[in-house]
C-alpha positions, 0 to 999 in steps of 0.5 A: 500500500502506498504512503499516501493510501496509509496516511488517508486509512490512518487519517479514517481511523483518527476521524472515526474515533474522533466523531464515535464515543468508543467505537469497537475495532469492528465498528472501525474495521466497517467504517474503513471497508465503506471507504474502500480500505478492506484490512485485516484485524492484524493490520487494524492493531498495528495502525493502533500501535502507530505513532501517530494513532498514539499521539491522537488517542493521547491528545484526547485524554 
């Protein structure tokens, strides 16, 4: 996957989070399928353990 497909599947991630109250893996996982990124629970963890997703999901608290 591209860097840029990377950046906009991280960037869904961080939106949903951001508009839901605690959304599950799977609701996430359904969120990005409707938008043409269809990965794998593996792949979901991993952008969990990103720096990115880190840095967000600390900001938040």
């Amino acid at each position: 996957m591209s860097n840029h497909a990377t950046i906009r599947r991280l960037t869904l991630e961080i939106e949903k989070i951001h508009r839901g109250q605690f959304p599950s893996f799977r609701e996430i996982q359904d969120f990005l399928n409707s938008h043409g990124f269809k990965i794998s629970d593996r792949t979901l963890e991993r952008d969990f353990e990103s720096p990115m997703l880190q840095l967000y999901c600390n900001r938040k608290k």
